[in-house]
C-alpha positions, 0 to 999 in steps of 0.5 A: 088102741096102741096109744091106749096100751101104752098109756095104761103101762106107763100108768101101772108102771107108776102104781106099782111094783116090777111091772117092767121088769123084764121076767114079769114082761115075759110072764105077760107074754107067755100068759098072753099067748093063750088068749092070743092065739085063739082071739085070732080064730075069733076075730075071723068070726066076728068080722063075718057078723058072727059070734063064737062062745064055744071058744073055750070049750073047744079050747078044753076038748082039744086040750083033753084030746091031744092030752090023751092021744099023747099019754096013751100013745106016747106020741107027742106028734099023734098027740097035737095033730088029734087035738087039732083035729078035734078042734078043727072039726068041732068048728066044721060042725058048727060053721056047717050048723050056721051056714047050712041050716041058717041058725043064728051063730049065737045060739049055735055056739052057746050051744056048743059051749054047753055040749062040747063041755059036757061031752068032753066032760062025760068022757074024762069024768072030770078028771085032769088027762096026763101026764104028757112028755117033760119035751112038750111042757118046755115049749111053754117055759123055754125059747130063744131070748127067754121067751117061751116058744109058745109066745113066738109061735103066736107072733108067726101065727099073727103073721101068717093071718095077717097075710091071709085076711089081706092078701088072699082071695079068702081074706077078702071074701071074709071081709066082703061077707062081714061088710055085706052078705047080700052084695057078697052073695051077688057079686059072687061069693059062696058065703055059706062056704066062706062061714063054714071055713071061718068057723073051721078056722077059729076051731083050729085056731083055738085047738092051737091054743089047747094044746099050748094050754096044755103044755103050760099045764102039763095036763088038760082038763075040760074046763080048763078053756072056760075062763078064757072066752071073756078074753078072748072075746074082748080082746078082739072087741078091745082091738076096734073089731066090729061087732057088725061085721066087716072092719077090723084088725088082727094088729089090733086085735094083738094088742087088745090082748097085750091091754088085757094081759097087762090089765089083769097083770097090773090089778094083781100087783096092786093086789085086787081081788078077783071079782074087782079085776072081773069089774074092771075088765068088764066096764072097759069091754063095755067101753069098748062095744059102746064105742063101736055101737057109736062109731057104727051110729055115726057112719050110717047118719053119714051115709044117709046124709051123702045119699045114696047116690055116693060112692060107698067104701069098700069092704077090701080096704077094711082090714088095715091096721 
């Protein structure tokens, strides 16, 4: 994926104007982080075997609600801690929906898409929550380097995740639900325990993400989350995760956002339309999926070739950048 995103720069950097220039590389990093940060909650989720659509209306729930905690409290602390709250516990919901009652994780959080929308909605009669302190709306413009800190806040988050899919017992138990859910259920693994905490983590991971959102709009709104599922989803598709289940990278899954992040950046200086960007954003997902559907082809013709008697890999080593 790195030689990809790199190719693509250097490409754009010919066809267009400023595309390197230091501010409008900053601009693709604060405009990234967003994106990044939730496609980590994802990326967990999809190497389960799962799928969440409820991405960004989590994103806009907990946006509203740290919004409204800070503009009715004037607490800034109270404020993100009941956005992540929010976040955390509609991905509990959803995890226990899955888990608990074995509904397919499709229907689940498509579902989800459309109640925590609605409801989040109905609450804030579609209005826009605010204002919140001048202090949180700088964490989006200023930090060390002219970075914002919300762009140094997602590389740590990478980090720290990083260090949980392959160093943890946790990590690991993900990685052997997502390669197999029956030999992970008989070499011991409480898989219904590990999916409920996936989903509790990606709705952290994209409260996290509203509330950052929300700074960079000093207010919050319901939909504001909602542009932001294709990203975030083909992000973490972009990066080599399987759809499968089982195999991928959170690396990867970074710069599958940084390739959509200078994508859409690119096709703006050379002033595309929004429904030509939507095209080409779309046909390279579709790339993408279509080469994991035939990398996935070619790994079960190998296996059947070698028989069963062959040693097969393990679900440990499949988290390598």
């Amino acid at each position: 994926m790195l030689p990809a995103l790199i190719l693509l720069i250097v490409v754009l950097s010919f066809l267009t104007d400023g595309l390197l220039a230091k501010s409008n590389i900053i601009n693709v990093f604060s405009q990234s982080a967003v994106v990044a940060i939730a496609a980590i909650g994802a990326t967990f989720v999809i190497l389960t075997g799962g799928i969440d659509l409820s991405v960004g209306s989590v994103i806009g729930a907990s946006g509203v609600a740290s919004a409204w905690v800070m503009s009715t409290t004037g607490s800034l602390a109270l404020g993100i801690a009941g956005g992540l709250f929010a976040g955390a516990a509609i991905g509990a919901l959803v995890g226990a929906t899955v888990a608990k009652l074995k509904v397919v994780p499709f229907a689940v959080t498509l579902a989800g898409l459309y109640v925590v929308s609605g409801c989040t909605t109905l609450l804030v009669h579609g209005k826009t929550i605010g204002p919140v302190p001048t202090g949180f709306i700088q964490f989006s413009i200023d930090g060390p380097g002219g970075v914002p800190d919300s762009v140094w806040l997602a590389v740590v988050l990478y980090v720290l995740a990083q260090v949980a899919l392959t160093r943890t017992k946790w990590g690991r138990r993900v990685l052997h639900v997502g390669a197999n859910v029956e030999v992970a259920r008989i070499s011991g693994i409480r898989v219904a325990r590990t999916t409920l905490s996936v989903y509790a983590v990606a709705g952290l991971f994209s409260a996290i993400a509203g509330v950052v959102l929300t700074s960079g709009l000093a207010g919050a709104s319901a939909s504001m989350g909602s542009p932001l599922l294709l990203n975030v989803v083909g992000a973490v598709v972009l990066g080599g995760t399987s759809l499968a289940g089982g195999r991928g990278s959170l690396l990867r899954t970074g710069i599958g956002v940084l390739f959509l992040g200078f994508l859409s950046n690119g096709m703006s200086l050379l002033g595309l339309q929004d429904y030509d960007q939507q095209i080409v954003t779309g046909a390279f997902i579709f790339l993408a999926a279509s080469a994991d559907g035939l990398a996935r082809w070619l790994r079960r013709r190998s296996t059947a070739r070698r028989g069963p008697s062959d040693p097969q890999p393990q679900a440990a080593g499949m988290a390598t950048g």
